[in-house]
C-alpha positions in Angstrom: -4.0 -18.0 28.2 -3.1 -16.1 24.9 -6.0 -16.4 22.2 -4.5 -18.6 19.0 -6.4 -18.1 15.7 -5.8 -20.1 12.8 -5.9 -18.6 9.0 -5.5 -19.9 5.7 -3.0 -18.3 3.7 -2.3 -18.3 0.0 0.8 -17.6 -1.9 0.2 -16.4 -5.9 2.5 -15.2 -8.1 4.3 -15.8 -11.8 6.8 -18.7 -11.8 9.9 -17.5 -10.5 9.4 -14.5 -8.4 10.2 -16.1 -5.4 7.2 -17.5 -3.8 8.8 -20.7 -2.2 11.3 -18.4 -0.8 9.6 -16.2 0.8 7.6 -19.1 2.3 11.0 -20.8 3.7 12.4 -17.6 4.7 9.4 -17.1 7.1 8.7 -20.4 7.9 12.4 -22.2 8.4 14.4 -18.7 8.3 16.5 -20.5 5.8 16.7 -19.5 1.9 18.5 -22.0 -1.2 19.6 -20.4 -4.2 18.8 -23.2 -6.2 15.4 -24.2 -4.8 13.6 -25.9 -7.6 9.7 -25.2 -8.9 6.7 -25.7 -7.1 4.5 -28.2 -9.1 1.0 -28.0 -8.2 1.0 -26.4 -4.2 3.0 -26.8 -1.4 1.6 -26.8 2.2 3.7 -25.4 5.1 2.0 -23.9 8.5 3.9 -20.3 10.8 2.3 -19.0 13.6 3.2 -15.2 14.6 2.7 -13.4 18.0 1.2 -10.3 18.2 2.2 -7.2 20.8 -2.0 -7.8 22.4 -1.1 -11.5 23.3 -3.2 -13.3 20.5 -1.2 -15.3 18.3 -2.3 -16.7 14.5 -1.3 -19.5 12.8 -1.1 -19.5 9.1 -1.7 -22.4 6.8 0.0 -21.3 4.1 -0.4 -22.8 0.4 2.2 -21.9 -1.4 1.2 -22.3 -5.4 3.2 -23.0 -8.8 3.0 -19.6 -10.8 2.0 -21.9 -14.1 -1.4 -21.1 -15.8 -2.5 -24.1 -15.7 -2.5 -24.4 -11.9 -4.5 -21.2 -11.9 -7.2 -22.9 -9.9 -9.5 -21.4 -7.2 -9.4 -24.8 -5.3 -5.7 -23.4 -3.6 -7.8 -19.8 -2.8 -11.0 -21.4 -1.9 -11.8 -20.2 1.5 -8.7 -18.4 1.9 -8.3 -15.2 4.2 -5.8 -13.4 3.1 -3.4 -13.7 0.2 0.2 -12.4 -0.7 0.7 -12.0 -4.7 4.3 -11.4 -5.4 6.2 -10.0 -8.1 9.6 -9.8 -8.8 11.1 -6.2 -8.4 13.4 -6.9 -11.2 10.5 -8.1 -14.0 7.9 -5.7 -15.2 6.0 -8.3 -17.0 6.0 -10.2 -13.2 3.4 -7.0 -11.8 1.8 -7.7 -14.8 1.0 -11.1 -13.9 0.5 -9.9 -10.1 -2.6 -7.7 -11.1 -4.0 -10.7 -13.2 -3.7 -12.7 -10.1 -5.3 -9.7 -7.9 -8.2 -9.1 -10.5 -8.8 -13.2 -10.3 -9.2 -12.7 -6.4 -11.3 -9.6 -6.3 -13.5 -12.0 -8.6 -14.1 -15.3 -7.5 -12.9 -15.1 -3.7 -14.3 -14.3 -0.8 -15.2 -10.1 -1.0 -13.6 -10.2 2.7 -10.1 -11.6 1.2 -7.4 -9.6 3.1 -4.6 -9.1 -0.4 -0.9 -8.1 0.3 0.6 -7.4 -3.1 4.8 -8.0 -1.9 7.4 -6.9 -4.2 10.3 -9.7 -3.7 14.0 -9.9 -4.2 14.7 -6.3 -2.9 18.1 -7.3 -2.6 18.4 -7.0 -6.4 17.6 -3.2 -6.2 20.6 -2.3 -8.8 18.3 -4.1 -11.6 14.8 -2.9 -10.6 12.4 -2.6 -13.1 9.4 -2.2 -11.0 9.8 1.5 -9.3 7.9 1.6 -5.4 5.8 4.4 -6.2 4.7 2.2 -9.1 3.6 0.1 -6.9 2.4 1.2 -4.1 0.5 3.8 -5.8 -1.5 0.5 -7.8 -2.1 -1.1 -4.3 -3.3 2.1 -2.7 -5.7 2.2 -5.7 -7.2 -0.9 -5.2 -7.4 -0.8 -1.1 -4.5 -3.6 -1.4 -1.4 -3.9 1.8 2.0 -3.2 0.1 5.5 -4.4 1.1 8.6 -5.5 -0.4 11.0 -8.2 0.7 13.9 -10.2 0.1 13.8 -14.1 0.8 17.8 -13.8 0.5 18.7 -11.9 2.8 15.1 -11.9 4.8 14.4 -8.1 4.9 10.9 -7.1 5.3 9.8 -10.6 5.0 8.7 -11.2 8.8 6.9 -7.6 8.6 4.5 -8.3 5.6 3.1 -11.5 7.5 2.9 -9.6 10.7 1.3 -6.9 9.2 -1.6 -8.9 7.7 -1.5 -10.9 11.0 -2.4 -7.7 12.6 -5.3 -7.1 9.6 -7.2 -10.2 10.0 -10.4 -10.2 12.1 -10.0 -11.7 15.3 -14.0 -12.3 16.5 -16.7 -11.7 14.6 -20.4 -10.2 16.3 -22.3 -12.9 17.8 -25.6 -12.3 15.3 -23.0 -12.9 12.5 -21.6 -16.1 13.5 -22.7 -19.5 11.9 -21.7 -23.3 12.3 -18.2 -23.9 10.5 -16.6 -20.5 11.5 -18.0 -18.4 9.0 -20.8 -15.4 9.3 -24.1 -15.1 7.4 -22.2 -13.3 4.7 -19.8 -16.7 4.0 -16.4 -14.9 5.0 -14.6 -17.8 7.1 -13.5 -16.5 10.6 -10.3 -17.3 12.5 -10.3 -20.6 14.4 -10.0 -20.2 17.9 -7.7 -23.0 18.6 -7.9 -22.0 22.6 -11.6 -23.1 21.7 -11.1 -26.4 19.8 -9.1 -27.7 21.9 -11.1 -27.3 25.0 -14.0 -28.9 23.1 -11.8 -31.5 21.8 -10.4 -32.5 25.0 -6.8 -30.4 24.2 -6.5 -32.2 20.6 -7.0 -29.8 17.7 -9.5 -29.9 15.1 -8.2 -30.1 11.4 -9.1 -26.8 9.6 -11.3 -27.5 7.3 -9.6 -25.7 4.1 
């Protein structure tokens, strides 16, 4: 039997950019061109299988880009994020590093970050050059992609990718009661685990 781990994933971002998107795109494989706002945070699950057999499943919040939903309860515990920025607004990677100086802050030091450059689709109108970019995310040891939740490009890869980052097992001597080592950082849920302990049902993440 394949190993299944379970992640929490959050999406952060200026209004706008594409967020929700991105998240259909992955999710649903589907994208609406006049999808409205996210108020407050939207809560949508995608697992992805990996070339060594495991598979992880991502609960993914997927956050309003207004300030005043700029709230670690949506990061708390998270263990990896995807800040996005629109390709065709400076001011958007701008707001990006805001969101990445927030994280490096107040979440957990072990925080996998993927800054993702959306609507590459719009390349005519970019304002936001790649080496811009990616030179910023190399500087602050940050994963780097861009995508387009129209057409879908690169989207799958950026998830895979930090699929592929996030620890899988953790040393025994580390390990505490609630998935996470001495250190705090929450580990992947086995689910393979949970549900032989639970009789086959899975346990609620507690997120």
């Amino acid at each position: 039997m394949s190993k299944q781990f379970q992640f929490k994933l959050v999406l952060l971002g200026e209004s706008a950019v594409g967020k929700s998107s991105l998240v259909l795109r992955f999710v649903k494989d589907q994208f609406d061109d006049y999808r409205e706002s996210t108020i407050g945070a939207a809560f949508l699950t995608q697992t992805v299988s990996l070339e060594d057999g495991t598979s992880v499943k991502f609960e993914i919040w997927d956050t309003a880009g207004q300030e005043r939903y700029k709230a670690p309860m949506y990061y708390r515990n998270a263990n990896c994020a995807v800040v996005v920025y629109d390709i065709t607004q400076s001011a958007s990677l701008e707001k990006a590093r805001s969101w990445i100086r927030e994280l490096q802050r107040q979440a957990d030091p072990s925080i996998i970050i993927a800054l993702c450059g959306n609507k590459s689709d719009l390349s005519a109108r970019r304002q936001v050059s790649q080496e811009e970019a990616k030179k910023y995310a190399e500087e602050e040891g940050l994963m780097w992609g861009e995508t387009s939740a129209k057409s879908g490009e690169g989207v799958q890869d950026i998830f895979t990718d930090i699929a592929k980052k996030l620890p899988k097992s953790a040393p025994p001597s580390a390990r505490t009661a609630g998935g996470r080592t001495a250190t705090g950082a929450r580990q992947g849920v086995d689910l393979n685990k949970q549900a032989n302990a639970t009789g086959g049902q899975g346990e609620q993440c507690n997120c």
